[in-house]
C-alpha positions as CSV (number, residue, x, y, z in Angstrom):
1,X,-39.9,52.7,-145.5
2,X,-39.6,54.2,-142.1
3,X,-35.5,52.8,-140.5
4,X,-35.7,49.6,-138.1
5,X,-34.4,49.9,-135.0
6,X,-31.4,48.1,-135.3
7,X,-30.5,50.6,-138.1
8,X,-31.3,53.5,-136.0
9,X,-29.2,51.9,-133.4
10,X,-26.8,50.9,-135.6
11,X,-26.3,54.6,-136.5
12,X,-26.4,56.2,-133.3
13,X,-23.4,53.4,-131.8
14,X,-21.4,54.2,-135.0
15,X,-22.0,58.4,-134.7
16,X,-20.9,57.7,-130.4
17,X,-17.5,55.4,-131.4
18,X,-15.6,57.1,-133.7
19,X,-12.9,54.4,-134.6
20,X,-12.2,52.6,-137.4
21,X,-11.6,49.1,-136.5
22,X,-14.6,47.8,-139.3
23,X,-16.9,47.2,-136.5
24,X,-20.1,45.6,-137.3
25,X,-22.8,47.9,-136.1
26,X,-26.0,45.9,-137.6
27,X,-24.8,43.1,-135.4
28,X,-24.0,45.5,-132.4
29,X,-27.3,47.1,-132.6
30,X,-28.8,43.1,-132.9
31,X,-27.2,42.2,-129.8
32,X,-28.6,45.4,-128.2
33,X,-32.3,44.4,-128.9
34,X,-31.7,41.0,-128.1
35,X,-30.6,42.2,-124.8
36,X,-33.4,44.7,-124.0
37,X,-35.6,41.7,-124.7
38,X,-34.2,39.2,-122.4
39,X,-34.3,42.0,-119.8
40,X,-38.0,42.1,-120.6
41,X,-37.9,45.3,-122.9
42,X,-39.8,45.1,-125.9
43,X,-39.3,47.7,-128.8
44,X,-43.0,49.2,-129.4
45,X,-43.7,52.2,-132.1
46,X,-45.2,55.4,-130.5
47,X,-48.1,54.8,-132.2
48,X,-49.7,51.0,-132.4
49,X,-49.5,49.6,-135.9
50,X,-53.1,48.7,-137.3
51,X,-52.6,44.6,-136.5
52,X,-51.3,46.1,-132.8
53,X,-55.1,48.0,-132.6
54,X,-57.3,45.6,-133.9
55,X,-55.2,42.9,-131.5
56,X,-56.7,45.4,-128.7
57,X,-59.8,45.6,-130.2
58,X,-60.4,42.1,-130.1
59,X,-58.9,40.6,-126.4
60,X,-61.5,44.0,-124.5
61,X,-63.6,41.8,-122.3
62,X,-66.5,42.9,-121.9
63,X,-68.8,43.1,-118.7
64,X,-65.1,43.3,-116.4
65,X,-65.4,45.3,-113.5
66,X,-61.4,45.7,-112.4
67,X,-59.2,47.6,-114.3
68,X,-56.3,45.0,-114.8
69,X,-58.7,43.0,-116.3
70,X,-59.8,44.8,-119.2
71,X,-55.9,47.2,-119.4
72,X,-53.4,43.6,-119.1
73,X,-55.2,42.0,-121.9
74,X,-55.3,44.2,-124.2
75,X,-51.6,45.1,-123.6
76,X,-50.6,41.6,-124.2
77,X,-52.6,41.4,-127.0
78,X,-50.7,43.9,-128.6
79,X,-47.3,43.1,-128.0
80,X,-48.6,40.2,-129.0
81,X,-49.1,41.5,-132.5
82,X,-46.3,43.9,-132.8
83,X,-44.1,44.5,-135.6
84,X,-40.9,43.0,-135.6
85,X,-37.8,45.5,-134.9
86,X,-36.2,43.9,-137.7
87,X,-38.4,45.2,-140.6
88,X,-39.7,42.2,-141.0
């Protein structure tokens, strides 16, 4: 199983502070995500998971002329369907 982003997170804020106070870097990394998202981040994979794609798949509308039409959609389709960042 591929690492979640709070674990990668987690890893890169424990490799960039180097002390040893017992810091909790699951719940550091956590608070990270949860502040990307109320800033209106979203963490996405590279590559769309199969439930993000066939999210797509279904919310094209067909016979639309103008491009944000058909492109915003589909966008929120998938984010609509897209994984968790905490592996679950």
């Amino acid at each position: 199983m591929p690492d979640t982003p709070d674990l990668i997170l987690a890893r890169a804020i424990r490799e960039a502070d180097t002390r040893y106070f017992f810091e909790n870097y699951s719940v550091q990394a956590q608070a990270a995500i949860q502040a990307l998202e109320r800033a209106g981040y979203h963490i996405v994979p590279a590559v769309p998971s199969r439930p993000m794609f066939d999210a797509a798949v279904k919310a094209i509308v067909y016979g639309t002329k103008r491009p944000g039409d058909i492109v915003l959609p589909i966008w929120n389709a998938m984010l609509d369907a897209r994984p968790s960042p905490y592996g679950e």
